[in-house]
Every structure is written in C-alpha cells, then in structure tokens.
C-alpha positions in Angstrom: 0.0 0.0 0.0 3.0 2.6 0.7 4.5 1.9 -2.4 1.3 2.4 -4.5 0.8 6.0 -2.5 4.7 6.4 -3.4 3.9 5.8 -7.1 0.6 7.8 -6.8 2.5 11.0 -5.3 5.2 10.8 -7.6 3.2 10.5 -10.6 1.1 13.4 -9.2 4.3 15.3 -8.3 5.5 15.1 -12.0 2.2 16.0 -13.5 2.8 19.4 -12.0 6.1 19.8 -13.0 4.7 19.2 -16.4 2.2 21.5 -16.3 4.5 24.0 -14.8 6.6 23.9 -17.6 4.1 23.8 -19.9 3.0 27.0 -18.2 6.5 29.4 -18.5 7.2 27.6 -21.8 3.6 29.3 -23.1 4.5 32.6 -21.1 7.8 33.1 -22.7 6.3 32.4 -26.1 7.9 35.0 -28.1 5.3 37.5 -30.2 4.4 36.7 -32.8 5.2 33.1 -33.4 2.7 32.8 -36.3 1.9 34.7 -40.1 -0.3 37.7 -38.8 -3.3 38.6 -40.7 -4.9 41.9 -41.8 -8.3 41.8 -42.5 -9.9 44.0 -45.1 -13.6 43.8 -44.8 -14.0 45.9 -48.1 -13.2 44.3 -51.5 -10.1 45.0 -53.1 -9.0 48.2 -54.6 -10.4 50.3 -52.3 -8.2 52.8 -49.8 -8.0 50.9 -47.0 -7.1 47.7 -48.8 -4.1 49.6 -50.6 -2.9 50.8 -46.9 -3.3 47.3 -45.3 -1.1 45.8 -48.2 1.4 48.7 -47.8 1.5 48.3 -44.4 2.0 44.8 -44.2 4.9 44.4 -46.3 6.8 46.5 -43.6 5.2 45.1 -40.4 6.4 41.6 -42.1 10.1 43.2 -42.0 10.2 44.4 -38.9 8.2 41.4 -37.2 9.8 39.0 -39.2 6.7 36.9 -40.2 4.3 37.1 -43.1 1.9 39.6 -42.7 -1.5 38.2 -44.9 -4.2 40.7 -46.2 -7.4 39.0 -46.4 -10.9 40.7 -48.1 -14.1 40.2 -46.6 -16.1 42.5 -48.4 -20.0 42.9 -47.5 -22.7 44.3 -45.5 -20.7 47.4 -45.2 -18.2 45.9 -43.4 -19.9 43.9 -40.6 -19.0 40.4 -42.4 -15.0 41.3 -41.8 -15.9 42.9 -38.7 -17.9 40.0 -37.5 -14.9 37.5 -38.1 -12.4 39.8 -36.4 -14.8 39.6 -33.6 -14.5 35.9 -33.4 -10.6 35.8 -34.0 -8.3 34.1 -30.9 -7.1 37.0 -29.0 -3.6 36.4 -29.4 -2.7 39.3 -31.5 -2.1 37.4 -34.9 -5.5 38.9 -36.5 -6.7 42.0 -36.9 -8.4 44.4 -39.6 -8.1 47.4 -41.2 -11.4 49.5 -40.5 -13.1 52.3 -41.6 -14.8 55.5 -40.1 -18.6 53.0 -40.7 -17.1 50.7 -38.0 -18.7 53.8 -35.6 -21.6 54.3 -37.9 -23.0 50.6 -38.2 -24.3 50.9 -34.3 -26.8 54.1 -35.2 -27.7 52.3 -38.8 -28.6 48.8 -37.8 -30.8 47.1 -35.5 -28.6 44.0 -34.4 -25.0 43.5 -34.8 -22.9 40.3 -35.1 -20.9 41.4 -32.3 -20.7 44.5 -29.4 -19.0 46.9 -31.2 -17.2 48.2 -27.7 -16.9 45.2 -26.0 -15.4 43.1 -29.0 -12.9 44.8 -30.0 -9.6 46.4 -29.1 -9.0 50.1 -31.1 -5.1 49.1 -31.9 -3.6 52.2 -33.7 -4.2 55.0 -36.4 -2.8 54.2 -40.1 -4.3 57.2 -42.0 -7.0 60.0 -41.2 -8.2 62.6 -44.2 -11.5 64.7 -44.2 -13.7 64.7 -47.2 -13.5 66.3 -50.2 -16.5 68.2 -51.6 -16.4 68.5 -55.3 -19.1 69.8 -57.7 -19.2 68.9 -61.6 -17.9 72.2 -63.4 -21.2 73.1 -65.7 -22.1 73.9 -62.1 -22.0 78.1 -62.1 -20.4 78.7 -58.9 -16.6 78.6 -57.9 -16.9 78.5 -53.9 -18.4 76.7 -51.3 -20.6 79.9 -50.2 -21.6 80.5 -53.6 -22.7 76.5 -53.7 -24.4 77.4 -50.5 -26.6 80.7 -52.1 -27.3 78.7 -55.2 -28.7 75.8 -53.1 -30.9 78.3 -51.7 -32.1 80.0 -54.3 -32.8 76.8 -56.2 -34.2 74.4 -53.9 -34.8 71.0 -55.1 -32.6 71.8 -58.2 -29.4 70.6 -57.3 -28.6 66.8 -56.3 -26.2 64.9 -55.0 -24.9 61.4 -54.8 -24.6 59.0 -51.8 -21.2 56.9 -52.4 -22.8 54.2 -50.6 -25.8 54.3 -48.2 -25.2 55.6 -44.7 -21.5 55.7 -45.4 -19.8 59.5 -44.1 -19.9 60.8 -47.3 -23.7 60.4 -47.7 -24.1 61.5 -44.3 -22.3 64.1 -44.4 -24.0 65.5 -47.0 -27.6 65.3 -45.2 -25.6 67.2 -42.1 -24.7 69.7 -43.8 -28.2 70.2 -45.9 -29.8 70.1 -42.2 -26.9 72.4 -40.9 -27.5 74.9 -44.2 -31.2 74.6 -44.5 -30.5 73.6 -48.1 -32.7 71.4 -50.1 -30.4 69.1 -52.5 -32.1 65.2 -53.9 -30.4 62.7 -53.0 -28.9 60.0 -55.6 -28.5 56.5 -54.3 -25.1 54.4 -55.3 -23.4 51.4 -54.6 -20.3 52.6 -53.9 -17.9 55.6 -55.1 -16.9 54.1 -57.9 -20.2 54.0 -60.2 -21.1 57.7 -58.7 -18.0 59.1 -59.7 -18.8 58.0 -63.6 -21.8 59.7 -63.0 -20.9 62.8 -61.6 -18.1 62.9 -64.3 -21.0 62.7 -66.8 -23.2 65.5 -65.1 -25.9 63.5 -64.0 -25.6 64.8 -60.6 -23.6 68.3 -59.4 -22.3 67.7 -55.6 -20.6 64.8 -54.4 -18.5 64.2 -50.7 -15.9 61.4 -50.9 -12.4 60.8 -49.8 -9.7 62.9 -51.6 -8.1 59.9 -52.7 -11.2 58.9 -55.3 -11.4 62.3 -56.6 -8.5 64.0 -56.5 -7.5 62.9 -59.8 -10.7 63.9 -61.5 -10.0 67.4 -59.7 -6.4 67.3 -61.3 -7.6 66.7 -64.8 -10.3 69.5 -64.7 -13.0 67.1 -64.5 -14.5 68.2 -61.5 -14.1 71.4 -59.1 -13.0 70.6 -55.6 -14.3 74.1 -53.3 -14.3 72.8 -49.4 -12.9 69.6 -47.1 -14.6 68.6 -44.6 -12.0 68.6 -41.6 -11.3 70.5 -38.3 -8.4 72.2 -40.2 -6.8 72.2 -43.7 -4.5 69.3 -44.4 -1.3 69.6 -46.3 -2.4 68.5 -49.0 -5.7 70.2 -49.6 -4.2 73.7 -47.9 -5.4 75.7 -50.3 -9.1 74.3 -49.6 -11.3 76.0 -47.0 -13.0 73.9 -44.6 -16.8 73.7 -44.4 -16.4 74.4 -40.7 -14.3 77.3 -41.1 -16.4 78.7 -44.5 -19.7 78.9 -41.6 -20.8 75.5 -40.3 -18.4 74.8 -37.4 -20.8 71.8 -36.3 -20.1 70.2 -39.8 -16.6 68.1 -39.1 -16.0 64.7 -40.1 -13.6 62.6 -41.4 -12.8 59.4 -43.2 -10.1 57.3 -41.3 -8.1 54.1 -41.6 -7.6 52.1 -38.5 -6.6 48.7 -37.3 -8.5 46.9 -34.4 -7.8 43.5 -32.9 -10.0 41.2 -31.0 -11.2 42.1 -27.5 -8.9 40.7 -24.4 -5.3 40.8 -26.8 -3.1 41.1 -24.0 -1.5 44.8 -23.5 2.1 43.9 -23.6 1.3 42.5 -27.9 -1.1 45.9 -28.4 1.4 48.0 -26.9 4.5 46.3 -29.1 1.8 46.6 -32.1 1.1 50.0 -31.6 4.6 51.1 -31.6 6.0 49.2 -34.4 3.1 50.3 -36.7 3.5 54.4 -35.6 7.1 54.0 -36.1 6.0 52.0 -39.7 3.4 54.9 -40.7 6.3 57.7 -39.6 8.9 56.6 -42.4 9.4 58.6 -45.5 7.8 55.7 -47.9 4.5 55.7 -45.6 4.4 59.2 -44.5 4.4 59.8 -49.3 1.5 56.9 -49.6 -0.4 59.1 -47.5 -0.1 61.7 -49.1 -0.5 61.0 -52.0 -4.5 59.6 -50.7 -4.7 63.3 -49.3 -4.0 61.9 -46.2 -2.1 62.1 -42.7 -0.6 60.0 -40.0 -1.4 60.1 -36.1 1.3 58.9 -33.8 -1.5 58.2 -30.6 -0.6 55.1 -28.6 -3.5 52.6 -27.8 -5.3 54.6 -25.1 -5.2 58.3 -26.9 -6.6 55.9 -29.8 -9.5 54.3 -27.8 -10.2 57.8 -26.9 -10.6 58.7 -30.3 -12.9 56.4 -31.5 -15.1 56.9 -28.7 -15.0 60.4 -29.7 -15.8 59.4 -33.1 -19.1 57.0 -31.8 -20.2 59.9 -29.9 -20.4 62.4 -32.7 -21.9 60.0 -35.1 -24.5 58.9 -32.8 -25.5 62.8 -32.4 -25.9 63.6 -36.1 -27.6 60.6 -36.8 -29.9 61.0 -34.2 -30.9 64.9 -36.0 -31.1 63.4 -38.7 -33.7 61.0 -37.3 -32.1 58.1 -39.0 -34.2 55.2 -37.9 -32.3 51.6 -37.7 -33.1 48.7 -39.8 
C-alpha cells in the first residue's frame, strides 16, 4: 500500500512539474510566433485595402513573419468585422477598419458582435477629411456660392450618396440640415459608379475621400471648393474647410484604422502599436499618404481608444438629428 501512495504522489508530483513547464514555456512564447493577418472587410481596390497591403509588407520586415491581407467584403463591413470579432485573441489577426465601424451601431438594428466590448482600437494608419467637389457646368466657384445657389434653387441641385449611410452620404444630409439647403439625394453602390456619373453631369455635388477624386480634380473634370476637416491638411491647404467657410458643427472625417480582437493582452497591443506608428512615420509611408490626401497620427493605444469613442459619440448625435431610424 505505501508503495502504491509512493507511485501515486510521484506521478502526481511530476504532473505538475509538467504542467509548470508547460505554463513558463507558453508565457515566454515569443510575439508573434505565427503569419499575422490583416483583415480588409472591403473588396479590393479600395483605400484601406491599398494601406493594409502597404502596411503589411513593412510590419512583415520588422516582425519578421508574413503579414496576410485578407478581403471580406459585405454588408458594409460587418461580415469582416464580425470575423475579427471571433478571432483568438492572441494578436495574430486583426483588420483594417473604416470611419462606418462607428456608424454601423446608429444604422442597424442588431450586430454580429458588441462593437465596444469586442474589440480592441489598436492604432491609427491614416485620417483625411472629405473632399466636396461639384461637376464644373455647375456656375459657382466656392463653397458659399454653392451654399446661395442651393438656396435660391431648392430642389434643383442633387447629390450622390457613395454608398448608403456611409460618411460621405451622411455628411451631405448634415450639412443640408446644418444649411437649411434642399439638395435630392442620388443613391449608389459605392464611389466608384457615382463618380462616372458625376463625371457625366448626372448629378452636381458629391462628398468622398480625396483619394477617389483628386485625380478627377487634377484633370479639370470636376471642381473641388471645401474639405470637410477641423483644419486644412497639407495636401488640400489651399481648400477651406466647411467648418471654417460657416458651419463649425459640420466636421468629419474618413479614417483608416486597425482593431484586434477584444482581451489581446497589453504587452502584444502596446508592441503593435509602436512598431506600426514608427512604420506609418517613415518617409515611404508618410508619401503613400499623401498621396491619398491623407495624414498620419502617432497616438498610442489609449489616446486611440479615446478617439474612436469620440468618433461613436459624434456620429450617434448627427444621426440622431437626422432622425435616421435603424433597420
């Protein structure tokens, strides 16, 4: 009987030796010790796809692991949200989301996931404001003079909606509410088809990101007059700002961010964080952006959280005067 409690003890004694090991050996895991994922929950092509891939190729330098892009495009970005959601929380996986990530809550009556709870705001790859541009049979050459034609042509002018609910299309209705301006409203399924139209006159006003029409601008197809910003970027100096051209209430902005899973622990965001603000402050990324019209934040994971609580804040109060109902 002793010798079968001898075996019993020892056998217990070297099951937690195991285990111990097994414990330190998973703490001292280096980071990362897997390919990392980006995932794009847009299809391909579009802005924050084209930073995700840049981005990548030097977070798989300095990491030294593949870094994967992965497009899940639909339902306006919940499907690739949704999956981020259910990602292990280890750090490997994250995505590259845009300013509807705070929108979707206002816009739609259930979620696949808790949009706070779920997730993990990681860091700032690129912010820009919008750029309103009008088609140039359009007689006016500045946003106030946009502003006294509306008026004194209700119901004459339209614009179109680069996707439904998205900033640009909201924006829009903020500032007709903001203006008391009556402009229709033209319906799309993304930037890409209104653009052709607004090339071809079929509607006069558009918001968008500078990076879709900047080029148009450049070539004297359309007429850029305002951003939509706090302040003038670098890029767009010479632009005035809605908010300084009268309507200080209309500021928004279309930004690029990455997110990880909820419950990453804070030693991988932290090491995440400040490998990609380091990434986005070199010459080749700091020229990508602005080329897009864009700029680079250097906040660290709390200023960021901050931010996007911000963000969910001041969407949630323009969409509630516009009496958006969710569906």
């Amino acid at each position: 009987m002793l010798q079968n409690q001898f075996k019993k003890f020892a056998l217990a004694t070297l099951g937690l030796i195991m285990l111990s090991t097994s414990l330190i050996s998973n703490a001292a895991d280096p980071f990362p010790s897997k390919n990392l994922r980006i995932i794009v929950p847009v299809a391909p092509g579009a802005t924050n796809d084209f930073l995700a891939r840049s981005l990548a190729v030097e977070l798989g330098k300095v990491l030294n692991q593949t870094v994967i892009v992965e497009n899940k495009p639909g339902a306006n970005q919940i499907i690739g949200t949704s999956e981020l959601a259910k990602s292990a929380p280890d750090g490997h996986t994250m995505a590259m989301l845009i300013s509807s990530h705070v929108i979707n809550p206002y816009i739609s009556k259930s979620l696949p996931y808790d949009p706070e709870k779920d997730f993990t705001p990681l860091a700032m790859v690129g912010i820009m404001p919008g750029l309103l541009t009008i088609h140039p049979s359009l007689p006016v050459k500045t946003f106030a003079e946009l502003i006294a034609y509306a008026k004194a042509n209700p119901g004459v002018l339209a614009y179109g909606q680069p996707g439904g609910n998205s900033s640009g299309h909201l924006t829009m209705e903020y500032l007709k509410k903001q203006a008391g301006i009556d402009v229709l409203s033209i319906p799309y399924k993304g930037g890409g088809p209104a653009i052709i139209d607004l090339l071809a006159g079929r509607f006069q006003v558009f918001v968008n990101s500078p990076t879709a029409t900047m080029p148009h601008v450049k070539s004297g197809g359309l007429r850029a007059i305002a951003t939509t910003g706090a302040k003038r970027p670098p890029a767009l100096a010479d632009l005035p700002t809605i908010a300084e051209s009268g309507y200080p209430n209309v500021v928004t902005y279309e930004w690029y961010a990455l997110f990880l899973p909820a419950k990453v622990p804070q030693v991988i965001v932290n090491q995440l964080n400040g490998e990609i603000v380091k990434i986005m402050a070199t010459p080749v990324m700091q020229k990508r952006l602005l080329d897009i019209g864009a700029e680079s934040r250097d906040d660290n994971p709390a200023q960021f959280a901050k931010f996007i609580a911000q963000e969910s804040q001041a969407w949630g109060q323009r969409i509630r005067q516009l009496e958006i109902k969710p569906e």
